[in-house]
Residue frames as a rotation matrix with the C-alpha (Angstrom) as fourth column:
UNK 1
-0.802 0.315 -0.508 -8.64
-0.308 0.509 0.803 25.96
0.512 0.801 -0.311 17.70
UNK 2
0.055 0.876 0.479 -12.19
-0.978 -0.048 0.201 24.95
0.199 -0.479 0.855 18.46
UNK 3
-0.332 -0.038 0.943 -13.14
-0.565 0.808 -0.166 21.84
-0.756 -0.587 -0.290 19.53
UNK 4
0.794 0.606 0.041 -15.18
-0.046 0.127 -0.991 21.27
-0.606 0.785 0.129 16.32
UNK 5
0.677 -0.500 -0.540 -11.98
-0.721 -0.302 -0.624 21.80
0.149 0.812 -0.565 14.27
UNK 6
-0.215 -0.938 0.273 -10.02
-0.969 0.241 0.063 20.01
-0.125 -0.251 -0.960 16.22
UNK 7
0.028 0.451 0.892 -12.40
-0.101 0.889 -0.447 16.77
-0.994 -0.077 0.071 15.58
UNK 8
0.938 0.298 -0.179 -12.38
-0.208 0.066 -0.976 17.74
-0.279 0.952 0.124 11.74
UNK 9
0.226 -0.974 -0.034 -8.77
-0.972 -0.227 0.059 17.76
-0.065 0.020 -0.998 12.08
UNK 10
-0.450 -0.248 0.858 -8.42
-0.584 0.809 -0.072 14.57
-0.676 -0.533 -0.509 13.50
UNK 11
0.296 0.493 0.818 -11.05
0.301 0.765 -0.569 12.57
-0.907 0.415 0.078 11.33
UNK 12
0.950 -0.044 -0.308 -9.66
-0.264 0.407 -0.874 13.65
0.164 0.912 0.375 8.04
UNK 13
-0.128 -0.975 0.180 -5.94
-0.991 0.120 -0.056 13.45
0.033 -0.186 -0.982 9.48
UNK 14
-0.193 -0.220 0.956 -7.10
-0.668 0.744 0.037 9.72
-0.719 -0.631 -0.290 9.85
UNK 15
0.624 0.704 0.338 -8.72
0.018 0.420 -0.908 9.32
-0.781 0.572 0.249 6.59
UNK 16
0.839 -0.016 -0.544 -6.37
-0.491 -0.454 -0.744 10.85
-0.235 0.891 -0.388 4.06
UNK 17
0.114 -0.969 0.221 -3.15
-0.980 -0.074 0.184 9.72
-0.162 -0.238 -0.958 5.07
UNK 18
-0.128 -0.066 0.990 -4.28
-0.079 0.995 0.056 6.11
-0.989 -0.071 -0.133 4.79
UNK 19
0.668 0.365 0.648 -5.82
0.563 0.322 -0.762 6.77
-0.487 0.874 0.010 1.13
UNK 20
0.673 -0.601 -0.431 -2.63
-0.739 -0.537 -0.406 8.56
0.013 0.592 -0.806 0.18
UNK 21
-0.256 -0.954 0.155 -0.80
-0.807 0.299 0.509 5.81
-0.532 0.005 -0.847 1.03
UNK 22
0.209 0.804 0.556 -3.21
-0.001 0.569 -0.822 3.46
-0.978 0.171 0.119 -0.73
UNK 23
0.904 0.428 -0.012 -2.74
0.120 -0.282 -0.952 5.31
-0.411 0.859 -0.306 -3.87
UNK 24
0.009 -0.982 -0.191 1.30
-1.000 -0.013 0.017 5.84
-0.019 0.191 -0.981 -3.54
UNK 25
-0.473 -0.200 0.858 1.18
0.136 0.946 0.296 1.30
-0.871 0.256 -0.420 -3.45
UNK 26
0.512 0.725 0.461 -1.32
0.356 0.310 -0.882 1.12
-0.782 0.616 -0.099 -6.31
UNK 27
-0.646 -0.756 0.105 1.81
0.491 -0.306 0.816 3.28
-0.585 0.578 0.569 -7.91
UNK 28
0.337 0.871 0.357 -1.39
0.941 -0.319 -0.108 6.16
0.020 0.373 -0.928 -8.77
UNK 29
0.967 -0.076 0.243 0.18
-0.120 -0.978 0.172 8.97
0.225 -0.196 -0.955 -7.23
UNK 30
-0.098 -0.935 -0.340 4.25
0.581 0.223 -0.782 9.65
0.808 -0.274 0.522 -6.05
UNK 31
0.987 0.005 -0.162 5.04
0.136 -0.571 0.810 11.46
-0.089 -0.821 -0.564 -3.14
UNK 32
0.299 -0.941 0.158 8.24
0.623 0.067 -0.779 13.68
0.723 0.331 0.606 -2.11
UNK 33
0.834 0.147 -0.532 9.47
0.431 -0.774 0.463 15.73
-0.344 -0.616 -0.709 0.52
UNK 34
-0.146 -0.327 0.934 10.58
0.495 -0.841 -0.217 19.22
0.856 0.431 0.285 0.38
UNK 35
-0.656 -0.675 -0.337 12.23
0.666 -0.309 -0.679 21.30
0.355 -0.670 0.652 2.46
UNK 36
0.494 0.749 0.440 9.67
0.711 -0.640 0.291 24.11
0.500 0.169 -0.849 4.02
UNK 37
-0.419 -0.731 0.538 11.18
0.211 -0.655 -0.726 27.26
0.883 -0.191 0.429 5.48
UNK 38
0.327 0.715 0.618 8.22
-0.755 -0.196 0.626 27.02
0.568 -0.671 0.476 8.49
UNK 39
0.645 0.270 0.715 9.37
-0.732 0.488 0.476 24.02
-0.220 -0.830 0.512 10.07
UNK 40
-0.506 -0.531 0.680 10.32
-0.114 0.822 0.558 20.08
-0.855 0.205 -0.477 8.80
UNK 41
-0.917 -0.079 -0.390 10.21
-0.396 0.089 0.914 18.89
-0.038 0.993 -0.112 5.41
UNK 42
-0.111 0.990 0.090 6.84
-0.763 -0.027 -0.646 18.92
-0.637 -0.141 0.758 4.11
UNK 43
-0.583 0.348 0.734 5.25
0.416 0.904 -0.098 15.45
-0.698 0.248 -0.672 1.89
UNK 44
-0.246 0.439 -0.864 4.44
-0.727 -0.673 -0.135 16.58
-0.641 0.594 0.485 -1.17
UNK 45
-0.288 0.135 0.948 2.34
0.373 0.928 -0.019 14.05
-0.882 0.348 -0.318 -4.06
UNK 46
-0.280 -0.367 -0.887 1.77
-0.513 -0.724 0.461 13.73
-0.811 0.584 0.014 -7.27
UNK 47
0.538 0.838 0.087 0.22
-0.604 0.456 -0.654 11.99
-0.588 0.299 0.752 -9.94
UNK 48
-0.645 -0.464 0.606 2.01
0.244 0.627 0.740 9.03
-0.724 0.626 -0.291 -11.93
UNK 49
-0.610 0.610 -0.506 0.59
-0.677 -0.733 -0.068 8.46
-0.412 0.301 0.860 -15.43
UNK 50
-0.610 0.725 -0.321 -1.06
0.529 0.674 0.515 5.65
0.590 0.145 -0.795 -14.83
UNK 51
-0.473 0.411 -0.779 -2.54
0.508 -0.596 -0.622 7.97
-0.720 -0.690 0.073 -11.95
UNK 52
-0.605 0.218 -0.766 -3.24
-0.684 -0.635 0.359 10.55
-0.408 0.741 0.533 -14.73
UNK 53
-0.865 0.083 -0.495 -4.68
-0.330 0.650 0.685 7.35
0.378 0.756 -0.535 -16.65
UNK 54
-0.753 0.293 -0.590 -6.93
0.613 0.638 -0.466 6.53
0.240 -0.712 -0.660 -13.97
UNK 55
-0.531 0.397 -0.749 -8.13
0.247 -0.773 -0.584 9.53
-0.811 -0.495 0.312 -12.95
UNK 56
-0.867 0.154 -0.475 -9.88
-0.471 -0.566 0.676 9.91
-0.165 0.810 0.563 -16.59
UNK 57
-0.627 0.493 -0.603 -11.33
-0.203 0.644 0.738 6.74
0.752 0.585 -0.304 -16.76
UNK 58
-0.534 0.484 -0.693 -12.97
0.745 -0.119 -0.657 7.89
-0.401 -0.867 -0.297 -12.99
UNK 59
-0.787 0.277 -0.551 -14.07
-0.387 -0.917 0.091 11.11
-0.481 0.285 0.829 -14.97
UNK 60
-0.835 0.346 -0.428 -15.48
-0.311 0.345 0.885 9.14
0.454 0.873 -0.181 -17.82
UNK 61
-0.311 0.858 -0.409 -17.93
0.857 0.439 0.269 6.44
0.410 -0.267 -0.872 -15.47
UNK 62
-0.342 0.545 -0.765 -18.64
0.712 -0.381 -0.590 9.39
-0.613 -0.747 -0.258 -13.38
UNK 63
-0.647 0.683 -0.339 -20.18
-0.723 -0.690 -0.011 11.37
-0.241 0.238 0.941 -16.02
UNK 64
-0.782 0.382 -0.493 -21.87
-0.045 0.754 0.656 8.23
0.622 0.535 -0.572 -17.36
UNK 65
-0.537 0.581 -0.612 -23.67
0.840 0.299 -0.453 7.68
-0.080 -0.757 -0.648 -13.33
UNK 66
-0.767 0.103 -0.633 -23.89
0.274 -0.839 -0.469 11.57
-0.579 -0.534 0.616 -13.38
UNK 67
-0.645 0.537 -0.544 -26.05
-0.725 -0.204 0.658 11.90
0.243 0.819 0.521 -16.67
UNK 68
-0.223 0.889 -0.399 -28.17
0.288 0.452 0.844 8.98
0.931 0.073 -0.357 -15.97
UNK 69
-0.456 0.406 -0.792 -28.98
0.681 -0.413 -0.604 10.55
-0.573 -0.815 -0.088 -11.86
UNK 70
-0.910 0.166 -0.381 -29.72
-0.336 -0.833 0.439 13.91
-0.244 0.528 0.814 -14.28
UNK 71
-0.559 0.638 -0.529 -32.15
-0.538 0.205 0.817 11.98
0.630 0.742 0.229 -16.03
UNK 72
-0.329 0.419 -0.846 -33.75
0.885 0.450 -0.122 9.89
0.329 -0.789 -0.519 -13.20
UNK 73
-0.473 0.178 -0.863 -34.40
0.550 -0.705 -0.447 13.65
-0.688 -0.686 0.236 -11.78
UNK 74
-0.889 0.072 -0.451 -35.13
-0.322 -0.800 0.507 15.37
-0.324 0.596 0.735 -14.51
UNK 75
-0.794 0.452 -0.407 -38.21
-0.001 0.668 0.744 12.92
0.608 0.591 -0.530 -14.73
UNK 76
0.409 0.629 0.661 -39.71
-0.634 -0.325 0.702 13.89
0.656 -0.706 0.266 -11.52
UNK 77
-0.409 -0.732 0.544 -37.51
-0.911 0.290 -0.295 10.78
0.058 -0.616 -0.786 -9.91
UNK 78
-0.959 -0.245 -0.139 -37.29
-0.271 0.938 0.218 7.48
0.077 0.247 -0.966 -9.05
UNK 79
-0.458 0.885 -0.089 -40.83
-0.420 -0.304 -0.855 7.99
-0.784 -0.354 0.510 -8.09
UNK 80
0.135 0.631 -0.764 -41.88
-0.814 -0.370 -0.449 8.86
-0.566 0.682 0.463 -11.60
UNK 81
-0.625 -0.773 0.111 -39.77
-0.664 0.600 0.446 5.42
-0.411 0.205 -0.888 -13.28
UNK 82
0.286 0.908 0.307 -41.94
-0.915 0.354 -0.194 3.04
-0.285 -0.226 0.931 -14.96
């Protein structure tokens, strides 16, 4: 492994794991382990459906931000704003 990977490794290995566990309290996602034939049981997750519930109403504002950036650009930008 390069050195470069091994930093990408490392900085999301430090990031996800905290916002998976973030999201398994918030009772967004479940989690389970499961046996793997490569090694020790592997952490598998899943959405809840408030998780499922959530995750739309993240869809929804983010087209809302995405359409109005669209339009801010499609104008020539914030530049162009009056």
């Amino acid at each position: 492994m390069s050195v470069i990977l091994f930093f990408v490794y490392i900085y999301i290995s430090s990031t996800i794991y905290p916002l998976l566990l973030r999201l398994e309290k918030k009772n967004l996602i479940n989690s389970e382990f499961r046996p793997s034939p490569l090694g020790p049981s592997r952490k598998y997750y899943s959405l809840t459906k408030e998780g499922i519930l959530t995750l739309k109403e993240f869809y929804k504002n983010w087209n809302e931000v995405s359409q109005s950036v669209n339009t801010i650009l499609s104008m020539g930008g914030i530049n162009n704003v009056k």
